[in-house]
DSSP file (Angstrom, degrees, kcal/mol; ACC not computed):
  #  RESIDUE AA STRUCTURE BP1 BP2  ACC     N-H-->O    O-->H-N    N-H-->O    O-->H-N    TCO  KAPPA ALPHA  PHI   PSI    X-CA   Y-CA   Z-CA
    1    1 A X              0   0    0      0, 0.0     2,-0.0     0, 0.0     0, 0.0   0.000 360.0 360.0 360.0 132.2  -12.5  -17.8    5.4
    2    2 A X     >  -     0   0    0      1,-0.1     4,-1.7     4,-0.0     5,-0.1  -0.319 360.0-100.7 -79.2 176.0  -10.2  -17.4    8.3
    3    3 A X  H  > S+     0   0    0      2,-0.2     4,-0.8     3,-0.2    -1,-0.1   0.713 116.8  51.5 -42.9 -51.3   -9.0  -14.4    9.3
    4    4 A X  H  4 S+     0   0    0      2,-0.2     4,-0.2     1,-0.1     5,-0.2   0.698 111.2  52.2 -77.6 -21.2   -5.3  -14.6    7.7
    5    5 A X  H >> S+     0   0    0      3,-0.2     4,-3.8     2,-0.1     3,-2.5   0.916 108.9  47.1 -51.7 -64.7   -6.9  -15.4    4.6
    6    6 A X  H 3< S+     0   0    0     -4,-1.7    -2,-0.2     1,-0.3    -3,-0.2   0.744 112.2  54.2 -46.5 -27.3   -9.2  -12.4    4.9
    7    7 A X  T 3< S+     0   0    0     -4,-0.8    -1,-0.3     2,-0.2     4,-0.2   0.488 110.6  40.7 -98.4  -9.4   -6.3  -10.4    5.7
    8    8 A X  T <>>S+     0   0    0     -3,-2.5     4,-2.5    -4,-0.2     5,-0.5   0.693 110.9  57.6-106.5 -36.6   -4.1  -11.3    2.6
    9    9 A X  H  X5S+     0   0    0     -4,-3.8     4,-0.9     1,-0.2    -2,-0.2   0.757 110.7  42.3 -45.6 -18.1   -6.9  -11.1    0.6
   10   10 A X  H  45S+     0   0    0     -5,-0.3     5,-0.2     2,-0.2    -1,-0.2   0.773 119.3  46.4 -91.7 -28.6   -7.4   -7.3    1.8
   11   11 A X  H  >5S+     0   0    0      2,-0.2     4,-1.1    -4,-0.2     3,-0.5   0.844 109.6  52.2 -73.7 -51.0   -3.8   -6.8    1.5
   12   12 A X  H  X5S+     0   0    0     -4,-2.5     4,-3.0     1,-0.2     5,-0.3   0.867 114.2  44.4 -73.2 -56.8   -3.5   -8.5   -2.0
   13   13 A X  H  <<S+     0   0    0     -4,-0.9    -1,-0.2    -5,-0.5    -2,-0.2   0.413 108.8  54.1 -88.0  26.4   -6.2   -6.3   -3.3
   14   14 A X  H >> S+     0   0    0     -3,-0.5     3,-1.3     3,-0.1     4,-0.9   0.318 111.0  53.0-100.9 -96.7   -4.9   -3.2   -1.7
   15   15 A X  H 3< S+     0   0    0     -4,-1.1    -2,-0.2     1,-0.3    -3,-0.2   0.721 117.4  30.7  13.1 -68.7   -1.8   -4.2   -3.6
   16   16 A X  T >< S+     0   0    0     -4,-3.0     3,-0.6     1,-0.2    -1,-0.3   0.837 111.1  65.0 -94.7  -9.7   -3.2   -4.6   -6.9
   17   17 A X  T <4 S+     0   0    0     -3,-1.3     2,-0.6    -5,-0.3     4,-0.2   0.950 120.0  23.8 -59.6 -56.4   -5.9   -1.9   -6.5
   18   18 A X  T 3< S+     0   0    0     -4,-0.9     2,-0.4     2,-0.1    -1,-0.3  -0.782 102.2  92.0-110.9  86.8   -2.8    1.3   -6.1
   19   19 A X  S X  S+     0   0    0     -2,-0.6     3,-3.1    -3,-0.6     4,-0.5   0.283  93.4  45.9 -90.4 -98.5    0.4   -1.0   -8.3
   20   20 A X  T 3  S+     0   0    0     -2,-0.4     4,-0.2     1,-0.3    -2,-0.1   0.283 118.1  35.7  -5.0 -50.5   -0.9    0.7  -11.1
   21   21 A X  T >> S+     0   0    0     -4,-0.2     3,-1.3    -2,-0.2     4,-0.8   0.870 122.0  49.0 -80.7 -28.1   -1.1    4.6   -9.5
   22   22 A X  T <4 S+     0   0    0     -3,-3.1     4,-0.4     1,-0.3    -2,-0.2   0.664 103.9  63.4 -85.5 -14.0    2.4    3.9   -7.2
   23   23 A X  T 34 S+     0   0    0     -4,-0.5    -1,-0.3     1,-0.2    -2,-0.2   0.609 106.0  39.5-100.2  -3.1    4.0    2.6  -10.4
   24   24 A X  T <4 S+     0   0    0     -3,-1.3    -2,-0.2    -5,-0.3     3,-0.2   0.504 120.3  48.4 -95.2  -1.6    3.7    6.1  -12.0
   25   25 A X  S  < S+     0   0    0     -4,-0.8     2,-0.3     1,-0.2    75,-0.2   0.461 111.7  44.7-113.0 -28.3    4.6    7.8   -8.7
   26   26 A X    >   +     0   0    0     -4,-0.4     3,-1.0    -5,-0.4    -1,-0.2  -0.398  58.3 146.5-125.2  65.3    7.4    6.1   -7.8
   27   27 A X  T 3  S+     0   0    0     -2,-0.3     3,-0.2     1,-0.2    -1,-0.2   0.273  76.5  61.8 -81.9  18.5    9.4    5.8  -11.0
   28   28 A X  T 3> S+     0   0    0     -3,-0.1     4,-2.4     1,-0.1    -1,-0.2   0.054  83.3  98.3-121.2  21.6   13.0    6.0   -8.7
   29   29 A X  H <> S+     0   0    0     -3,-1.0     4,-1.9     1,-0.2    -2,-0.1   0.843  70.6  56.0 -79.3  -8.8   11.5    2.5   -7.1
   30   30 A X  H  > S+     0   0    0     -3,-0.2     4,-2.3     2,-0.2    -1,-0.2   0.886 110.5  48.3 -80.4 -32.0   13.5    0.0   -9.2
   31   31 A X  H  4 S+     0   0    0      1,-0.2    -2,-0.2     2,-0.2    -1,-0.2   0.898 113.4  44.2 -70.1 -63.4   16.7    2.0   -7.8
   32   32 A X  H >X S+     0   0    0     -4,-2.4     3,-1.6     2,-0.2     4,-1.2   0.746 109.9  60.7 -61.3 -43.7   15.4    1.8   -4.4
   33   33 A X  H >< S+     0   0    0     -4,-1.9     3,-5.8     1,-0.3    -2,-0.2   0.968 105.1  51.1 -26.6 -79.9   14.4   -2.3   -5.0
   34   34 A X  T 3< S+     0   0    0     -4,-2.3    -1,-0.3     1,-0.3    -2,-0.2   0.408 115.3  36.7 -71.1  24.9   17.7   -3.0   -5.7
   35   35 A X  T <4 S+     0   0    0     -3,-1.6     2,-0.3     1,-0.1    -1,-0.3   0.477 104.5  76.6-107.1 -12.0   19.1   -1.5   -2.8
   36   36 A X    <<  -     0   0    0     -3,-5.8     2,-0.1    -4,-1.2    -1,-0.1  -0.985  64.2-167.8-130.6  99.9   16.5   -2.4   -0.6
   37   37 A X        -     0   0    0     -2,-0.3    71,-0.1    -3,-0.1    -2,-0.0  -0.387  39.8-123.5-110.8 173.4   16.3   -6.4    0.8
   38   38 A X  S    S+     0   0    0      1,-0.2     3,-0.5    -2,-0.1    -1,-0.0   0.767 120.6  66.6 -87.7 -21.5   13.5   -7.9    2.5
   39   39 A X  S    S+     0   0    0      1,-0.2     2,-0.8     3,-0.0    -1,-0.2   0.901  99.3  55.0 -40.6 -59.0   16.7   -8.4    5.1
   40   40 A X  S    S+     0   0    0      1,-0.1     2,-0.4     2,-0.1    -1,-0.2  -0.328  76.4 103.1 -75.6  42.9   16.5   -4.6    5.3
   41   41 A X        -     0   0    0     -2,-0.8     5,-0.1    -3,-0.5    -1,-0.1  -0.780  59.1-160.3-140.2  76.7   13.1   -4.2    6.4
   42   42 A X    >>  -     0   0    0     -2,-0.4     4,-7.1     1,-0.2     3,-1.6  -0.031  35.4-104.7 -91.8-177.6   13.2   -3.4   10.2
   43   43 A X  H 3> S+     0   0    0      1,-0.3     4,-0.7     2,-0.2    -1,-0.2   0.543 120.1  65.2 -67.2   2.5   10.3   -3.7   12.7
   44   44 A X  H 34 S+     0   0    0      2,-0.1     4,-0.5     3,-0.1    -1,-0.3   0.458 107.3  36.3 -69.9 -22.5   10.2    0.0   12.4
   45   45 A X  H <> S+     0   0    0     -3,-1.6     4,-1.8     2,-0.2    -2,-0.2   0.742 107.2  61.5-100.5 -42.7    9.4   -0.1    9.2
   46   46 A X  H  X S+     0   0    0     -4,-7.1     4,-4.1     1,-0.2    -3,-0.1   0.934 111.0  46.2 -36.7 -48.9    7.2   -2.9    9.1
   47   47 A X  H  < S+     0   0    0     -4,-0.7     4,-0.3     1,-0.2    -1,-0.2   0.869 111.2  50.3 -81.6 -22.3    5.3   -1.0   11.3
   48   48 A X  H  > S+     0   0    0     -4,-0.5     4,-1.4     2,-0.2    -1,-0.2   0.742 111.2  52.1 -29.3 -45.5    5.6    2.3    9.2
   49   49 A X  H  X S+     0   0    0     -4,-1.8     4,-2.8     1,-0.2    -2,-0.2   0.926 109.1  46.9 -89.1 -50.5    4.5    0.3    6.3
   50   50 A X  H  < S+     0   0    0     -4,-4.1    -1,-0.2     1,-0.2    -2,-0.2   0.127 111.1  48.7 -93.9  29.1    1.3   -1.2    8.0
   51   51 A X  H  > S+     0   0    0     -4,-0.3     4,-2.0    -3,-0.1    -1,-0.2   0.562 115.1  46.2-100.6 -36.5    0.0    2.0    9.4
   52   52 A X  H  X S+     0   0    0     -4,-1.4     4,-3.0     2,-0.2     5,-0.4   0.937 114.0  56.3 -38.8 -55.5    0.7    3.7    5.4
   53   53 A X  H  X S+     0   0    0     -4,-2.8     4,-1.6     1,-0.2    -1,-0.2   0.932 111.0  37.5 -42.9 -64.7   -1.1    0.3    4.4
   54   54 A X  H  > S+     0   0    0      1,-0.2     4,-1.9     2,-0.2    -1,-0.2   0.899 110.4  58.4 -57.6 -46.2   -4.0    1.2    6.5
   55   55 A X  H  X S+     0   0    0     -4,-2.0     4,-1.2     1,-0.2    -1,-0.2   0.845 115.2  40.7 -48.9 -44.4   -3.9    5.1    5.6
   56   56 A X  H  X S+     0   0    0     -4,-3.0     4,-2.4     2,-0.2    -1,-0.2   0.660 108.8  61.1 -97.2  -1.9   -4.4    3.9    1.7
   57   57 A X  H  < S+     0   0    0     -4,-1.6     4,-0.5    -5,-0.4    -2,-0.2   0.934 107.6  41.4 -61.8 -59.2   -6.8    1.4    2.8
   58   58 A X  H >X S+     0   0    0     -4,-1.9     3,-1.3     2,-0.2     4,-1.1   0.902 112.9  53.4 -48.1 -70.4   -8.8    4.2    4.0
   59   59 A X  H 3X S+     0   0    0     -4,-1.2     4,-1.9     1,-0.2     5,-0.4   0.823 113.2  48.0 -24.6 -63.3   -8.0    6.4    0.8
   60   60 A X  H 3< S+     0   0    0     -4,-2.4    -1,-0.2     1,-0.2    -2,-0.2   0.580 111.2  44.3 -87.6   9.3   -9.2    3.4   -1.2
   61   61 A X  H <4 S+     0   0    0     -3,-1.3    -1,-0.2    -4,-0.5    -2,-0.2   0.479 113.5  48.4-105.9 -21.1  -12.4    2.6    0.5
   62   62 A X  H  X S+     0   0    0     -4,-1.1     4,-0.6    -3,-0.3    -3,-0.2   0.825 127.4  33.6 -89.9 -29.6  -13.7    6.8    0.8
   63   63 A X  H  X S+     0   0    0     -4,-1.9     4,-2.0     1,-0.2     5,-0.4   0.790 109.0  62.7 -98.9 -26.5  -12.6    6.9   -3.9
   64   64 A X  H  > S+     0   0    0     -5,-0.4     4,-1.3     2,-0.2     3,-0.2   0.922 103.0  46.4 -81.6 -31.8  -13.5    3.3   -5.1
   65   65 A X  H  > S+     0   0    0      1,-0.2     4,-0.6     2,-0.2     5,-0.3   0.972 122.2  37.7 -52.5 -62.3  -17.2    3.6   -4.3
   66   66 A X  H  < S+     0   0    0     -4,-0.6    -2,-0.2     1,-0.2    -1,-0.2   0.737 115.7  51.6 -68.6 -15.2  -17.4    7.2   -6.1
   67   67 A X  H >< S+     0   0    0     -4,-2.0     3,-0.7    -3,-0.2    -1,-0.2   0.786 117.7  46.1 -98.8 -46.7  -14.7    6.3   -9.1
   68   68 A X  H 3< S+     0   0    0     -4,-1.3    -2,-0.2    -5,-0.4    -1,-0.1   0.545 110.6  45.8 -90.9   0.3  -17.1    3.3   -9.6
   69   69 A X  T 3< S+     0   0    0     -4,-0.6     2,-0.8     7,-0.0    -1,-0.3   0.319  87.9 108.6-112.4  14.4  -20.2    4.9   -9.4
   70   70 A X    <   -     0   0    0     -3,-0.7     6,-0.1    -5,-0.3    -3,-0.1  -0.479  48.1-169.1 -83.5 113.8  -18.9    7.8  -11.9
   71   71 A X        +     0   0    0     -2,-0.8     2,-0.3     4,-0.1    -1,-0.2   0.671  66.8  79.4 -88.5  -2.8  -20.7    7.3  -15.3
   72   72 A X     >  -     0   0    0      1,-0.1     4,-1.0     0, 0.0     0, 0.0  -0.916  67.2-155.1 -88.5 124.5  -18.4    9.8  -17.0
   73   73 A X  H  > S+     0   0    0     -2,-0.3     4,-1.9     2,-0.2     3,-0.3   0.922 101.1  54.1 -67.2 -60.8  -14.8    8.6  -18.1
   74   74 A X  H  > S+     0   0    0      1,-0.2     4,-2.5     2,-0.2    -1,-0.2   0.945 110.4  49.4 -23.3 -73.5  -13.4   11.9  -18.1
   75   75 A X  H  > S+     0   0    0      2,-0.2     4,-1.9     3,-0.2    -2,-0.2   0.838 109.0  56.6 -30.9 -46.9  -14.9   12.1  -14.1
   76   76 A X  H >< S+     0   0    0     -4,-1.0     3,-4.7    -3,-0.3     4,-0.4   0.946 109.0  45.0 -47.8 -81.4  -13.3    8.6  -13.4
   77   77 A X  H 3X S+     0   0    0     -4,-1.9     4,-0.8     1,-0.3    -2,-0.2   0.502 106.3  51.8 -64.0  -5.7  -10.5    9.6  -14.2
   78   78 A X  H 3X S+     0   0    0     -4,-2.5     4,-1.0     2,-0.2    -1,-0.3   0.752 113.2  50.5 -76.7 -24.0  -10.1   13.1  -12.5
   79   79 A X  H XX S+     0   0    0     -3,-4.7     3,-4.5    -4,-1.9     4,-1.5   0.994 104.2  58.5 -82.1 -49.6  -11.1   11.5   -9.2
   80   80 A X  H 3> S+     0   0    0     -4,-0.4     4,-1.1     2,-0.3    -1,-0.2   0.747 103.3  49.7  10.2 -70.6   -8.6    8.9   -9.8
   81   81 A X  H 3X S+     0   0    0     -4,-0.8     4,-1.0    -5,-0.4     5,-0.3   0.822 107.4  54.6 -59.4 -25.7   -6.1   11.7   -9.9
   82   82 A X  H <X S+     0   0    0     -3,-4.5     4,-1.6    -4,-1.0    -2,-0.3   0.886 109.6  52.2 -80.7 -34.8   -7.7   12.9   -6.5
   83   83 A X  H  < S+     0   0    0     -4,-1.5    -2,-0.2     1,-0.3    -1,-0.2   0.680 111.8  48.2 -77.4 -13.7   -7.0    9.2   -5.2
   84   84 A X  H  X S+     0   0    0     -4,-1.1     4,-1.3    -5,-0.3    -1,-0.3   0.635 109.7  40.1 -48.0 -47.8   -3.8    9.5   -6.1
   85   85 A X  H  X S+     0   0    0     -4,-1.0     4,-2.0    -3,-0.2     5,-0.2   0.717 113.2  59.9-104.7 -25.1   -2.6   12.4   -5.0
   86   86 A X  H  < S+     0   0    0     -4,-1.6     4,-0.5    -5,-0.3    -2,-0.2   0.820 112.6  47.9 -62.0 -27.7   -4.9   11.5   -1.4
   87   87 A X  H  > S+     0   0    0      1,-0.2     4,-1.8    -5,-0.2     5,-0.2   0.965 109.4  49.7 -76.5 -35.8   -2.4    8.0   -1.3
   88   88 A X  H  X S+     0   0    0     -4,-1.3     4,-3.0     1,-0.2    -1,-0.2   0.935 109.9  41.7 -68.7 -43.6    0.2    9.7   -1.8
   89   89 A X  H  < S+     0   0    0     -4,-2.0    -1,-0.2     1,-0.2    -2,-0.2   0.808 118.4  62.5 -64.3 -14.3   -0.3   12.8    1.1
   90   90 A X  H  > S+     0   0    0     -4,-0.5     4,-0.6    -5,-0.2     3,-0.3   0.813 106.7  35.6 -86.2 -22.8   -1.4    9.3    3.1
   91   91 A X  H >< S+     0   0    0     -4,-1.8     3,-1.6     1,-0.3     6,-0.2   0.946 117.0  49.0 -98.4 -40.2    1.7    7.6    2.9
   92   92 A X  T 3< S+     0   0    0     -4,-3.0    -1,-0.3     1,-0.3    -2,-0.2   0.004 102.5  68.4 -74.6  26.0    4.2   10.7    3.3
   93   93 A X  T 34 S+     0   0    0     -3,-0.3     2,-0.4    -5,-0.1    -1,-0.3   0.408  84.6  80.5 -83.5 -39.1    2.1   11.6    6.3
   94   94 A X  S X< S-     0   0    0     -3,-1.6     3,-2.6    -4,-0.6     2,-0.2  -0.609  93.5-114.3 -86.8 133.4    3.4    8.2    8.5
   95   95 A X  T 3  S+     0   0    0     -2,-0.4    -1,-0.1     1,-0.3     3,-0.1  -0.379  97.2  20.6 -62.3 127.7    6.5    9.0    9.9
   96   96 A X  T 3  S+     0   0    0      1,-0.2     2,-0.4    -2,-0.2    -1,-0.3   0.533 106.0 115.7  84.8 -12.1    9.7    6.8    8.5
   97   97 A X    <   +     0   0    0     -3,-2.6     2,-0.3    -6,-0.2    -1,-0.2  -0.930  41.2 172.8-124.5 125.0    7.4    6.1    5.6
   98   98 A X     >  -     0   0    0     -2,-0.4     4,-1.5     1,-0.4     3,-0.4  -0.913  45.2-120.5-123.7 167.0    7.7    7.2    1.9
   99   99 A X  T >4 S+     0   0    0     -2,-0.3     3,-3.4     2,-0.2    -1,-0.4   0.856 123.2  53.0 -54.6 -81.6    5.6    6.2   -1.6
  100  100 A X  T 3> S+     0   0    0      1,-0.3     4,-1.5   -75,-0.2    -1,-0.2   0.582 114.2  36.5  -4.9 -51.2    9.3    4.9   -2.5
  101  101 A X  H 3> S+     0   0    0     -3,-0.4     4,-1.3     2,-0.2    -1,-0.3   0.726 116.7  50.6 -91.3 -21.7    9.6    2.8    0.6
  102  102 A X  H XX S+     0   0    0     -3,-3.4     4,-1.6    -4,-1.5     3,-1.5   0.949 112.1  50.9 -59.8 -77.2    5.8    1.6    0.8
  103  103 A X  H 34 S+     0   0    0      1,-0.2    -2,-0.2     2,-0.2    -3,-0.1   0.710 114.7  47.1 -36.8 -46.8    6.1    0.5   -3.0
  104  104 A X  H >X S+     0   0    0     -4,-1.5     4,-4.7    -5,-0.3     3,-0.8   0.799 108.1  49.0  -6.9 -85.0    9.2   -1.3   -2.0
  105  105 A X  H <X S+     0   0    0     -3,-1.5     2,-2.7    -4,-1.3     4,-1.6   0.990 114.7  44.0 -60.7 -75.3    8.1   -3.0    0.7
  106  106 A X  H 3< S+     0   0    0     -4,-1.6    -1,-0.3     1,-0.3    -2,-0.1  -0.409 111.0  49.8 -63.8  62.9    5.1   -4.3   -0.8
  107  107 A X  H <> S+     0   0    0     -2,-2.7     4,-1.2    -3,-0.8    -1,-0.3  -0.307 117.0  47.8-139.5 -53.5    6.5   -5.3   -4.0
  108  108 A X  H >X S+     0   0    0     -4,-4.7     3,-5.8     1,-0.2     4,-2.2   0.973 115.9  49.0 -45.2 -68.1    9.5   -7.2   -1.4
  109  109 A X  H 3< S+     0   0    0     -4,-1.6     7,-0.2     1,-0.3    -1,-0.2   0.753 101.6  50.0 -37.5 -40.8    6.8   -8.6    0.5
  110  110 A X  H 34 S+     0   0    0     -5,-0.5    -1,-0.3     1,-0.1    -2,-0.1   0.751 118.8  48.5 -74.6  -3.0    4.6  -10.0   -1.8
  111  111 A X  H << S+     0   0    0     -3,-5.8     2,-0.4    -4,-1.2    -2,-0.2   0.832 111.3  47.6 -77.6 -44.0    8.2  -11.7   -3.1
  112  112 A X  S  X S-     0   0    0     -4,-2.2     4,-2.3     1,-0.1    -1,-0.2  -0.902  70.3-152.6-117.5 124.3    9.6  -13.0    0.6
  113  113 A X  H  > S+     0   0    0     -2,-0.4     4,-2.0     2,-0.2     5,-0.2   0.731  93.1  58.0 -81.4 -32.6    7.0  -15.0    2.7
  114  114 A X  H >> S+     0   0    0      2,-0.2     3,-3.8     1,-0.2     4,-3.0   0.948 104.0  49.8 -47.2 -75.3    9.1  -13.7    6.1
  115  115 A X  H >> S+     0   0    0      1,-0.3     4,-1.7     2,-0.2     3,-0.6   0.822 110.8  49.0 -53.0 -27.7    8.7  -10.5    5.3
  116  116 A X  H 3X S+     0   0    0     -4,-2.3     4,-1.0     1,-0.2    -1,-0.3   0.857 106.2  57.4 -57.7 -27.2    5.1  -10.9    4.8
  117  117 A X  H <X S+     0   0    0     -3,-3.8     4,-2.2    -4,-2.0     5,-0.2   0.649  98.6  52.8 -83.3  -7.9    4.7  -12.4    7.5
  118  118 A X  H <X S+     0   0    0     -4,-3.0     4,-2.3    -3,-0.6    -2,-0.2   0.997 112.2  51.7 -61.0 -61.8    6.1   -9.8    9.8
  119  119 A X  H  X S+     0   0    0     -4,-1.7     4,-0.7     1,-0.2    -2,-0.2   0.602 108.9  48.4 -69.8  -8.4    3.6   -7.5    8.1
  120  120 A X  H  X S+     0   0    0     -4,-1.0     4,-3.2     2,-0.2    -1,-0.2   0.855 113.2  49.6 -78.0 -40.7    0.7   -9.9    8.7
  121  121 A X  H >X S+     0   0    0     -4,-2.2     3,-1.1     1,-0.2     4,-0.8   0.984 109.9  51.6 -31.8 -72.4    1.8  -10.2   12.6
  122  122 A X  H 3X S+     0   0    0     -4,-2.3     4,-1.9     1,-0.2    -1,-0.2   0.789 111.4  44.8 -48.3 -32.3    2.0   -6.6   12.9
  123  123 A X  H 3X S+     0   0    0     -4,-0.7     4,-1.0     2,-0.3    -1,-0.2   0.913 108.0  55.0 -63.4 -46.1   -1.6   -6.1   11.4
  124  124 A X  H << S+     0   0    0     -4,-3.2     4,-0.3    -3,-1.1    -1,-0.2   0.679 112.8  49.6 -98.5 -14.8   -3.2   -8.9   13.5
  125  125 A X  H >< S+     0   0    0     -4,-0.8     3,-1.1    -5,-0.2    -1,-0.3   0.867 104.9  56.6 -82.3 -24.8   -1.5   -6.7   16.6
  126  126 A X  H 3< S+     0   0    0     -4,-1.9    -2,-0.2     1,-0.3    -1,-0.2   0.854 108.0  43.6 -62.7 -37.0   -2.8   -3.7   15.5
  127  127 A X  T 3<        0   0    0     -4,-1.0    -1,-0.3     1,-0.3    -2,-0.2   0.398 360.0 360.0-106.4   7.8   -6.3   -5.1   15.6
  128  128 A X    <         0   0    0     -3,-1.1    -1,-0.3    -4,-0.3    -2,-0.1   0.414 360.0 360.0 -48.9 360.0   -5.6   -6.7   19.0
């Protein structure tokens, strides 16, 4: 597996790992969608977006071990609420960055192969 595989594969299951919590958090994102073009997406943001990325990356790597090792359903789902509310303080913590504008972005991105590839650039500098 190359490396840009490995890195849309991480990307793609960070992606479908938080849709689910980000689509109950960010009910004003369709608004924002259609106002919001992949056009409209600066390198300020990119980079906004893939330090947030990394911050719930983080978030989903310290909750998905313990959520999955939780043999109580009721337990799941209160830490769940604790990953949740941890994505959320992770992504309104990067400057420029809100859940609204993450969801956004990553909902454009997995649509428009530029913009993705901007955010894959920017990743592969990060780890430069």
């Amino acid at each position: 597996m190359t490396f840009k595989t490995k890195l849309a594969a991480t990307t793609t299951a960070v992606a479908l790992a938080l849709s689910a919590p980000f689509a109950a958090m960010a009910q004003d994102t369709d608004q924002a969608e259609q106002q919001m073009t992949p056009g409209d997406v600066t390198d300020e943001k990119v980079s906004a977006f893939v330090e947030a990325l990394v911050a719930v990356d983080g978030v989903r790597n310290t909750y998905g071990p313990k959520i999955e090792a939780e043999d109580s359903e009721e337990a799941k789902q209160e830490l769940v609420k604790e990953a949740n509310a941890a994505i959320v303080e992770a992504v309104d913590a990067i400057d420029g960055m809100s859940v609204d504008q993450y969801t956004t972005i990553l909902k454009l991105a997995q649509a428009d192969e530029d913009l993705n590839q901007k955010i894959m650039s920017e990743i592969q500098s990060m780890q430069n």
